[in-house]
C-alpha positions, 0 to 999 in steps of 0.5 A: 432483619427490620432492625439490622436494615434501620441502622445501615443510615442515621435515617433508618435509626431515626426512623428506628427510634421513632418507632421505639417511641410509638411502641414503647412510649412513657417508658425510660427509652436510652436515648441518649446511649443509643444516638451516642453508639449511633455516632461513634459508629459513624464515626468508626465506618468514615475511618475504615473500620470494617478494615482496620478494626473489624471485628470490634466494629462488626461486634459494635454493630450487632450490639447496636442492632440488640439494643433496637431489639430489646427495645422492641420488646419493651427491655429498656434496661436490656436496650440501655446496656446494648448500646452502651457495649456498642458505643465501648466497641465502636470507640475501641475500633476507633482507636485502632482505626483512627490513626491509620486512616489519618496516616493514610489521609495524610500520604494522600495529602502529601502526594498530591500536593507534591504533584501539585508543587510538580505541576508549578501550581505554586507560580500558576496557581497560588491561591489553591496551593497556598490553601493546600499547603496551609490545610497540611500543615494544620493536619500535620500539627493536629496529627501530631497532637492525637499521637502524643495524646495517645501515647499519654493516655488522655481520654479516649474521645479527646484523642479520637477528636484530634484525629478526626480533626487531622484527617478532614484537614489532610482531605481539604488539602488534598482536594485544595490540591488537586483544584490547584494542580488542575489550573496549573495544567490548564497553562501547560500550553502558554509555556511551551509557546514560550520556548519558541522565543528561546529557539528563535534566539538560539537559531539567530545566534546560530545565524551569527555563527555561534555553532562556530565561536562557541559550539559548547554553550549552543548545544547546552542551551539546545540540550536544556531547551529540549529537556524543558519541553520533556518535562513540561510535556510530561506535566513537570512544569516546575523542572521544566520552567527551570529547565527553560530559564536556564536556557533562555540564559544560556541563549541570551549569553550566546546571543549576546556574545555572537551579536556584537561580532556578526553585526561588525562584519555586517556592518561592513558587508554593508559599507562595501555594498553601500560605496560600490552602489554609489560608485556603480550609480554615477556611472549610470547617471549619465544622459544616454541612460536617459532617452527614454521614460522607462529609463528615466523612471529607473535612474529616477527609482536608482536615486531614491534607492542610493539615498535610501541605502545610504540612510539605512548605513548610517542607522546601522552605524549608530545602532552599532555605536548604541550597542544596539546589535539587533537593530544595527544587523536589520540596517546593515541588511536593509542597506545591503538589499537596497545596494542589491537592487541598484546592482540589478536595476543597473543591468535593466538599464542595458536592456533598456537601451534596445526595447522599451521593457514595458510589453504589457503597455500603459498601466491602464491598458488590459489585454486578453492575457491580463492586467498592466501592473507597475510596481510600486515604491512603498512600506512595505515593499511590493513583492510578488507575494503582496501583488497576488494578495491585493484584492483587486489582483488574485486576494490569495499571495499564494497564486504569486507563481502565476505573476512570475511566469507571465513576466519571466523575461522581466525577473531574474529573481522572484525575490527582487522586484524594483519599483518602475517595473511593469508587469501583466497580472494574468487571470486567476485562472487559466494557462499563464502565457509567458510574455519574451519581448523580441527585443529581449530574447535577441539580447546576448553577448555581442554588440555589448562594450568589454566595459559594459559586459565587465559592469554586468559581470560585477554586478552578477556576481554582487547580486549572487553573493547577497543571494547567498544570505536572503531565505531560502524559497519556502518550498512548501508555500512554493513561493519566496520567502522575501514575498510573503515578508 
């Protein structure tokens, strides 16, 4: 029972064979025979022997296990043929162990670097799967070597050599695999961010109208973008980064082609605004627009607005001729928002003519119902949003809601507001009181020349149809998109 416990490690046959020495010391103790059938028995458990080949290896074993016993009782010649017969039987089960375990290292090998070539390690992770890749090859070639050696009869040992050599091979790789599988996953997240530049072309170039001119190709670019996102949430990142490629040049395409054609038609969405807030401005420049102060800081604001629309259509115009649709759209929109607030601003002017619109009184005046603010004119623009963010105000956009109740009478659109206005900011906190001039509220259809009715009906009309074309109100946030811009 001592003995066959001793072998169970190469510890316990050191151990073993120092107690040979003490016990049978100036004898011709085996050594050499019995570290051998040690080593090839070593050799045969690490190739899953006891699987393969179990009955030659357990017989080994038990010769091994004689041998220590004969040496126990002084039998060195006895000890010397034991472990002999269980070196012959360890390396007999090698030679049916070995190729079978190589086989299986090597389908090991091979599965997992092709799930590493899955995960897109090639690209993510070059390093490791180059080294992965090497160490299989080399398995390969010295697997290769140890079958035709083996079919060729050379020796034994030399065969098993090659084997062994193949199969720590195909283990490196595997574990040069797995290392370069793990990192690429680790990027999984960064591609899938990447897919929101290729649903944010698709969804301009449905803007554009592409679900219009080309339906086909936009459905395609949306199937193989939904595809990619399967695959790569599925740890399939070379399909998937496949996939994705292929759509993002399908959308380049369709964007490109949509482009050029919804900037030509903003372009001269843009034209026709531009010409009829000129027009509409000269109208309205005249003196008896100008009694007041409030009036002269909107003719004063409607002026820098004229030009300002009128630069923005030029740079659309030059944009277009560059080829630069993109940039081309971004003008022609800002010309035709700037025409827009010509258009409203032009209607305040009616109102203004009957009351002063400043209810809140000067800007440095605070009432018991909150702070004057006077919008101003700058990059970016002031919006309802940005007034509730500033720190002196709310420091939080999303309380914008409070500013509009507080000056409904003052804001047909929470979307646009002109700088020269006046509005009270009321407490962070609190019942918002809405603030109706008199003069406002009394305000209607009579009294009003058909001429001045016809201009605030046009410029209705303008305003609502540019309307159609700004950002819904996000609902969630409940405020207007153009505000949190």
């Amino acid at each position: 029972m001592t003995s066959h416990k001793l072998i169970q490690s190469g510890l316990g046959l050191a151990f073993g064979l120092g107690l040979v020495f003490v016990t049978a010391c100036g004898s011709d103790i085996p050594v050499q025979e019995l570290d051998i059938a040690h080593q090839q028995l070593e050799s045969a458990r690490a190739e899953d022997a006891a699987q393969y080949a179990a009955d030659d290896y357990n017989a080994g074993r038990e010769a091994l296990l004689a041998a220590h016993q004969k040496l126990a009782d002084d039998d060195t010649s006895g000890a010397r043929s034991s472990a002999g017969e269980a070196s012959a039987l360890a390396i007999k089960s090698r030679q049916t162990a070995a190729p079978q375990f190589t086989a299986k290292q090597a389908d090991s090998a091979k599965t997992e670097l092709a799930q590493a070539d899955e995960a897109y390690a090639e690209a993510l992770a070059p390093r490791d799967f180059d080294a992965a890749t090497r160490l299989y090859n080399d398995g390969n070639s010295l697997y290769g070597n140890a079958k035709s050696m083996q079919e060729s009869g050379n020796d034994p040992l030399a065969v098993l050599d090659q084997y062994s050599a193949a199969a720590n091979k195909f283990q490196a790789s595997t574990e040069a695999s797995a290392k370069a599988r793990n990192l690429a996953l680790s990027q999984k997240g960064d591609i899938l961010d990447s897919l929101a530049g290729i649903e944010s072309d698709l969804k301009k170039a449905e803007t554009y109208g592409a679900e219009q001119e080309n339906p086909e190709v936009l459905a395609s670019a949306r199937d193989r973008l939904q595809k990619a996102r399967s695959l790569i949430e599925a740890d399939k990142l070379k399909d998937g980064h496949a996939e994705m490629k292929l759509a993002e040049k399908e959308a380049a395409e369709l964007l490109a082609q949509v482009e050029s054609k919804y900037a030509d038609s903003k372009l001269t969405e843009a034209r026709e605004a531009v010409t009829k807030s000129q027009t509409l401005f000269k109208e309205i420049d005249v003196p008896a627009n100008k009694k007041t102060a409030e009036q002269q800081a909107i003719i004063a604001t409607l002026n820098e607005q004229v030009g300002a629309a009128g630069e923005a259509l030029n740079s659309s115009e030059g944009f277009y001729n560059d080829k630069k649709y993109s940039d081309s759209i971004n003008e022609s929109e800002e010309a035709i928002r700037l025409s827009q607030i010509i258009y409203e601003q032009s209607n305040l002017l009616a109102t203004a003519r009957k009351a002063d619109l400043d209810t809140g009184g000067s800007d440095e005046k605070t009432s018991l119902d909150g702070e004057a603010y006077t919008v101003r004119k700058a990059r970016p623009a002031d919006s309802l949003w940005r007034i509730a963010q500033k720190k002196e105000h709310y420091g939080n956009g999303h309380l914008w809601p409070r500013i509009y109740k507080a000056n409904k009478s003052k804001i047909k659109n929470p979307n646009l507001i002109y700088p020269g206005q006046k509005f009270v900011i009321p407490p962070k906190t609190g019942e918002v009181k809405e603030s109706v001039t008199t003069e406002e509220s009394q305000t209607t259809e009579e009294g009003k020349t058909l001429e001045e009715q016809l201009k605030e009906e046009a410029a209705k009309k303008a305003a609502e149809a540019a309307q159609e074309k700004m950002e819904e109100v996000d609902e969630d946030a409940e405020q207007p998109r153009e505000n949190m811009e």
